[in-house]
PDB file of N, H, CA, C and O in Angstrom:
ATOM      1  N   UNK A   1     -12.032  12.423 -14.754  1.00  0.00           N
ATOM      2  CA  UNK A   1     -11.446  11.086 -14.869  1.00  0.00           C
ATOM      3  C   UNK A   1     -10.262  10.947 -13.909  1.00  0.00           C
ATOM      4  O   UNK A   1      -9.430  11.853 -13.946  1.00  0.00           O
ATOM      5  N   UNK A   2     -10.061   9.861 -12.992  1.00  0.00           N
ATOM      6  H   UNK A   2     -10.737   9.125 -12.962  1.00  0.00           H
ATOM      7  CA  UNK A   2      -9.201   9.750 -11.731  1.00  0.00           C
ATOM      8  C   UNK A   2      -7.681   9.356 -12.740  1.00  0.00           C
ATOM      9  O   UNK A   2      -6.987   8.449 -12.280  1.00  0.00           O
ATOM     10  N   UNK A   3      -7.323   9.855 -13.725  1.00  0.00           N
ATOM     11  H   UNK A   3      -7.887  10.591 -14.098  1.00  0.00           H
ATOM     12  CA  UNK A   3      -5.937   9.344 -14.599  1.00  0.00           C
ATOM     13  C   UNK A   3      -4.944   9.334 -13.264  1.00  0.00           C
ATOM     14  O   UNK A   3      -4.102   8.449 -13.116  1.00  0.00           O
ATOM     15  N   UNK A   4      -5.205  10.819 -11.949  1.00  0.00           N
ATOM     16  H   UNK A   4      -5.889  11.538 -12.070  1.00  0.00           H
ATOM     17  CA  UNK A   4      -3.648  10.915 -11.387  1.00  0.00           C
ATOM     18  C   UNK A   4      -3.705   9.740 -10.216  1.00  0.00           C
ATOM     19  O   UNK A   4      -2.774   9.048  -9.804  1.00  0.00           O
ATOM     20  N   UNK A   5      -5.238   9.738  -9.773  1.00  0.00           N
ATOM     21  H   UNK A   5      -5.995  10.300 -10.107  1.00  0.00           H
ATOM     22  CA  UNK A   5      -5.542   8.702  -8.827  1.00  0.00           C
ATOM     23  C   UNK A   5      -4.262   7.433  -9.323  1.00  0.00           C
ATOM     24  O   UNK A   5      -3.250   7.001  -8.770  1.00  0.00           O
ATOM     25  N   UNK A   6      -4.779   7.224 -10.315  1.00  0.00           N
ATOM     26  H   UNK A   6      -5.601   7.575 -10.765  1.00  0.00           H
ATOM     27  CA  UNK A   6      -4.572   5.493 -10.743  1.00  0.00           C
ATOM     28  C   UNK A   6      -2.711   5.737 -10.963  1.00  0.00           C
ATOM     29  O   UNK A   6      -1.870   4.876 -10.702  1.00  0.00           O
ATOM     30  N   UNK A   7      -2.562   6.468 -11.246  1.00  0.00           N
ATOM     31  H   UNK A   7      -3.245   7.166 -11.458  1.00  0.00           H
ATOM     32  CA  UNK A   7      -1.066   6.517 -11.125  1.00  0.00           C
ATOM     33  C   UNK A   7      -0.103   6.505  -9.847  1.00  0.00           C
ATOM     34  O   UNK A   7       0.864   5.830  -9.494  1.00  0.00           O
ATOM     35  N   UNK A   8      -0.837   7.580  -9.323  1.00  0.00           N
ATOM     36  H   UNK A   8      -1.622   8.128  -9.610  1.00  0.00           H
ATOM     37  CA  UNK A   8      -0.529   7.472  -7.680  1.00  0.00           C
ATOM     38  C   UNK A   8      -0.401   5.854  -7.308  1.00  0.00           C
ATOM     39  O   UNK A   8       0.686   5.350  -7.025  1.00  0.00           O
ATOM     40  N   UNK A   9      -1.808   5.010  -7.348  1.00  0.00           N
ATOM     41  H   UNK A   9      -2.691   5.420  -7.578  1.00  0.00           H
ATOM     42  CA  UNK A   9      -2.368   3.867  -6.834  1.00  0.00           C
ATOM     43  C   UNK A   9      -1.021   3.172  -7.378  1.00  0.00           C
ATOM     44  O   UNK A   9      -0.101   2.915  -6.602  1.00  0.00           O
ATOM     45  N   UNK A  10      -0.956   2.886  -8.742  1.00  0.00           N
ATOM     46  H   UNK A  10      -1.703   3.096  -9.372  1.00  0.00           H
ATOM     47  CA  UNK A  10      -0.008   1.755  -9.583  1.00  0.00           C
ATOM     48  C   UNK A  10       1.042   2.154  -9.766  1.00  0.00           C
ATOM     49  O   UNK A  10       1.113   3.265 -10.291  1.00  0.00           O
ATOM     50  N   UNK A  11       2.241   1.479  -9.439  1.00  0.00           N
ATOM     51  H   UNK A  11       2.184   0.576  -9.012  1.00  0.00           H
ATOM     52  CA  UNK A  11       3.830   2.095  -9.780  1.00  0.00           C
ATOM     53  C   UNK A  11       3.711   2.105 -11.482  1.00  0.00           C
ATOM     54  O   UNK A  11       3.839   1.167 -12.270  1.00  0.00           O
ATOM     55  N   UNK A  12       3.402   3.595 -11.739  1.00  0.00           N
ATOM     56  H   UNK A  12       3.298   4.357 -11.099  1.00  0.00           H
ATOM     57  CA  UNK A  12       3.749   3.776 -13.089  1.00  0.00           C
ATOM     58  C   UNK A  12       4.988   3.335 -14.007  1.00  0.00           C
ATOM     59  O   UNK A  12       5.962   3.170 -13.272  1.00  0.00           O
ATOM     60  N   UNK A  13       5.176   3.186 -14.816  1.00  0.00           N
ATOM     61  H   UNK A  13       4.385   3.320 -15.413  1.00  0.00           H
ATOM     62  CA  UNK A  13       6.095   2.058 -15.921  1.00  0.00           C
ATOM     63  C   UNK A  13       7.012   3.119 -16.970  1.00  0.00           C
ATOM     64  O   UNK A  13       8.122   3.067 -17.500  1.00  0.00           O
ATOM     65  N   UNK A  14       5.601   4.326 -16.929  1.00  0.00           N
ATOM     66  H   UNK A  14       4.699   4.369 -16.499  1.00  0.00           H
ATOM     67  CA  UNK A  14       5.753   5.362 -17.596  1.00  0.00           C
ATOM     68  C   UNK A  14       6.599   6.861 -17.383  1.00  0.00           C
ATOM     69  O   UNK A  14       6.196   8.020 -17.489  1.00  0.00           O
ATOM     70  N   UNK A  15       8.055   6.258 -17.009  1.00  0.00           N
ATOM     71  H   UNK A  15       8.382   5.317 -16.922  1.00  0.00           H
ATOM     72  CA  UNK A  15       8.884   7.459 -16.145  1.00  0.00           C
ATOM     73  C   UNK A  15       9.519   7.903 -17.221  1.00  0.00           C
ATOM     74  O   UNK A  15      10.574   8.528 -17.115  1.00  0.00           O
ATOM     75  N   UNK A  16       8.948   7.630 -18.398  1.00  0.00           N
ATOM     76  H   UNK A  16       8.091   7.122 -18.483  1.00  0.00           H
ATOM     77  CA  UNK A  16       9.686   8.711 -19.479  1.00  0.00           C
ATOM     78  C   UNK A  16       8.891   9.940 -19.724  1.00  0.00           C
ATOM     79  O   UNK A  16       9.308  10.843 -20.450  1.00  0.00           O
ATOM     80  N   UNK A  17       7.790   9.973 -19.140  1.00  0.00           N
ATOM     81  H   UNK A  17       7.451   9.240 -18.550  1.00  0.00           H
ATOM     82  CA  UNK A  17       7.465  11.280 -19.299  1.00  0.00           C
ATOM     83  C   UNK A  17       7.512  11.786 -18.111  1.00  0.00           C
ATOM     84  O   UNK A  17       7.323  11.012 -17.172  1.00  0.00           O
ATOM     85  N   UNK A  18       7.806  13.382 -17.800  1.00  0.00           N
ATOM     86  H   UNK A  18       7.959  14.011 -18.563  1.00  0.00           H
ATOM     87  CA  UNK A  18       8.359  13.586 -16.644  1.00  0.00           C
ATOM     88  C   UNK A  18       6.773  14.254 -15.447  1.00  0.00           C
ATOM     89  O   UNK A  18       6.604  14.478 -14.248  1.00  0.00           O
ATOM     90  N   UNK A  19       6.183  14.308 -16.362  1.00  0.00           N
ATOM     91  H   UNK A  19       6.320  14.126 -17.336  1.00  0.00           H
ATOM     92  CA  UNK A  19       4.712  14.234 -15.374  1.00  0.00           C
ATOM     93  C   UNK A  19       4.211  12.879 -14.828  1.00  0.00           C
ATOM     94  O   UNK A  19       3.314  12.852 -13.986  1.00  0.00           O
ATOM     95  N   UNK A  20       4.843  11.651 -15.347  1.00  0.00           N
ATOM     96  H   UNK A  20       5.572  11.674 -16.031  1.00  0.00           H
ATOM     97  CA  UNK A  20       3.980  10.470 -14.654  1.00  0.00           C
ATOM     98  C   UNK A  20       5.157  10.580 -13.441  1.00  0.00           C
ATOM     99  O   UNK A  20       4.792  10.085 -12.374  1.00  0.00           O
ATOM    100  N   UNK A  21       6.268  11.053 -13.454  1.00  0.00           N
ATOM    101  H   UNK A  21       6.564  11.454 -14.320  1.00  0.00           H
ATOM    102  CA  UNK A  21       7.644  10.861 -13.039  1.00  0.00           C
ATOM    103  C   UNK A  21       7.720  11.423 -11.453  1.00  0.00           C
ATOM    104  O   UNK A  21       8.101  10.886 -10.413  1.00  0.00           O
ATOM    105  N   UNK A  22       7.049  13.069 -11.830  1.00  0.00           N
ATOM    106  H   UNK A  22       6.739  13.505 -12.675  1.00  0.00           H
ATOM    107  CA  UNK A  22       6.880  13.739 -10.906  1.00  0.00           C
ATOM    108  C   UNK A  22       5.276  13.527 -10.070  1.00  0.00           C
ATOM    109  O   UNK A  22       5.106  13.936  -8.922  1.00  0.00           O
ATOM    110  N   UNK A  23       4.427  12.982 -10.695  1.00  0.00           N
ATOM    111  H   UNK A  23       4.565  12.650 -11.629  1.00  0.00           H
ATOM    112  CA  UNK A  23       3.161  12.495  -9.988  1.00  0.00           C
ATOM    113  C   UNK A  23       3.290  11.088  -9.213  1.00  0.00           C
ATOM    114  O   UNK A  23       2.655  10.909  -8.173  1.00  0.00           O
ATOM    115  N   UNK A  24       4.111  10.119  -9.739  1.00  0.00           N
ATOM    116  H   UNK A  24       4.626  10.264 -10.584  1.00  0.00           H
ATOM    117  CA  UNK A  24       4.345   9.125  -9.117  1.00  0.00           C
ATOM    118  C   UNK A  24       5.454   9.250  -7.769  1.00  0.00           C
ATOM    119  O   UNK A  24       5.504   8.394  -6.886  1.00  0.00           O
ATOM    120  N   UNK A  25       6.514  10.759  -7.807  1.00  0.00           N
ATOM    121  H   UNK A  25       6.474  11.454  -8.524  1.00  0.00           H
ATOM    122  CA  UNK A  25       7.491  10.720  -6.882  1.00  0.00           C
ATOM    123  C   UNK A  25       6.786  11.963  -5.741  1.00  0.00           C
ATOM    124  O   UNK A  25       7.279  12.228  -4.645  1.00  0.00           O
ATOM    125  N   UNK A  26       5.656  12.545  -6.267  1.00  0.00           N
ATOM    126  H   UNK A  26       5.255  12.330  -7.157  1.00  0.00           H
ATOM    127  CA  UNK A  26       5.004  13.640  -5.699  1.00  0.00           C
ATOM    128  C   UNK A  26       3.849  12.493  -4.771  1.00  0.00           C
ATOM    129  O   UNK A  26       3.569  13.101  -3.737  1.00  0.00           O
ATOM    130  N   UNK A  27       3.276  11.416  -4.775  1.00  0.00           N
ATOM    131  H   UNK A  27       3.503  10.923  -5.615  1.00  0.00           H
ATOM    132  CA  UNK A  27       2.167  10.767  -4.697  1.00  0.00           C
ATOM    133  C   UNK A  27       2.907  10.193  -3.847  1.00  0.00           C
ATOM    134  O   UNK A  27       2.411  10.421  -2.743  1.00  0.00           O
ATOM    135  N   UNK A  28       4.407   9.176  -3.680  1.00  0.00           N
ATOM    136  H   UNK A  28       4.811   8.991  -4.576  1.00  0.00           H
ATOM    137  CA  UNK A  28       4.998   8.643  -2.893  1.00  0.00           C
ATOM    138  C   UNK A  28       5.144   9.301  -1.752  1.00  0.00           C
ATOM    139  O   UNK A  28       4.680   8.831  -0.713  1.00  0.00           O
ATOM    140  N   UNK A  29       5.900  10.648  -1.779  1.00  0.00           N
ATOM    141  H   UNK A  29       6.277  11.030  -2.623  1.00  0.00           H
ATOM    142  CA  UNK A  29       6.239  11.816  -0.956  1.00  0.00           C
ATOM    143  C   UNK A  29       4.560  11.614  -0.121  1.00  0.00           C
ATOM    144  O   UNK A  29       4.206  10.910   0.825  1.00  0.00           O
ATOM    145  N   UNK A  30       4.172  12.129  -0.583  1.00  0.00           N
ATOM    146  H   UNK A  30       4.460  12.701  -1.351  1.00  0.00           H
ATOM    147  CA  UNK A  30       2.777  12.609   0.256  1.00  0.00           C
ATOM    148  C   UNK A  30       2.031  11.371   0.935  1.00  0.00           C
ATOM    149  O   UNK A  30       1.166  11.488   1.804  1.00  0.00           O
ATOM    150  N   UNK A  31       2.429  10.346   0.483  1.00  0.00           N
ATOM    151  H   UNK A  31       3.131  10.251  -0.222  1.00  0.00           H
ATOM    152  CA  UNK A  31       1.396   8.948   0.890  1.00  0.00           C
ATOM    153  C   UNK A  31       2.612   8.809   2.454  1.00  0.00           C
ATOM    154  O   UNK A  31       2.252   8.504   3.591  1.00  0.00           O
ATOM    155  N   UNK A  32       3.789   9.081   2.086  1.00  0.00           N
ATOM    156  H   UNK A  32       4.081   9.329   1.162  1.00  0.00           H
ATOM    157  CA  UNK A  32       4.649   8.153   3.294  1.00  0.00           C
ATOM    158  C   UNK A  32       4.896   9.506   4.288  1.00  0.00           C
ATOM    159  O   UNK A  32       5.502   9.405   5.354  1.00  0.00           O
ATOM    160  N   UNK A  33       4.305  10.863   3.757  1.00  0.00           N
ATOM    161  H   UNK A  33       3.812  10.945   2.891  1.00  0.00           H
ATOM    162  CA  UNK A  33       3.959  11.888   4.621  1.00  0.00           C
ATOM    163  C   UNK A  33       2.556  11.796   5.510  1.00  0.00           C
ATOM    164  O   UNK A  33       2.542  11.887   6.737  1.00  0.00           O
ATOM    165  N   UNK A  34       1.486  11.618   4.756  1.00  0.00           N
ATOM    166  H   UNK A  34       1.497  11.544   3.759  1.00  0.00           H
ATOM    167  CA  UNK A  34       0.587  11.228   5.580  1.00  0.00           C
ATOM    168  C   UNK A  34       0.736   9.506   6.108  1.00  0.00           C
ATOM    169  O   UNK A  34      -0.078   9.031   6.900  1.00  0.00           O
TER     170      UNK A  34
END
């Protein structure tokens, strides 16, 4: 199931947990790296 895809894709809402936190700031990093 693409759960990290779609997080990556959508500015997650969900920065209280520190895995959407670090997948959404890990997904940024790497998108404006490539």
């Amino acid at each position: 199931m693409p759960t990290v895809s779609t997080q990556q894709a959508l500015p997650v809402p969900s920065t209280n947990t520190p895995i959407s936190k670090w997948v959404f700031f890990h997904g940024t990093t790497t998108h404006l790296e490539n």
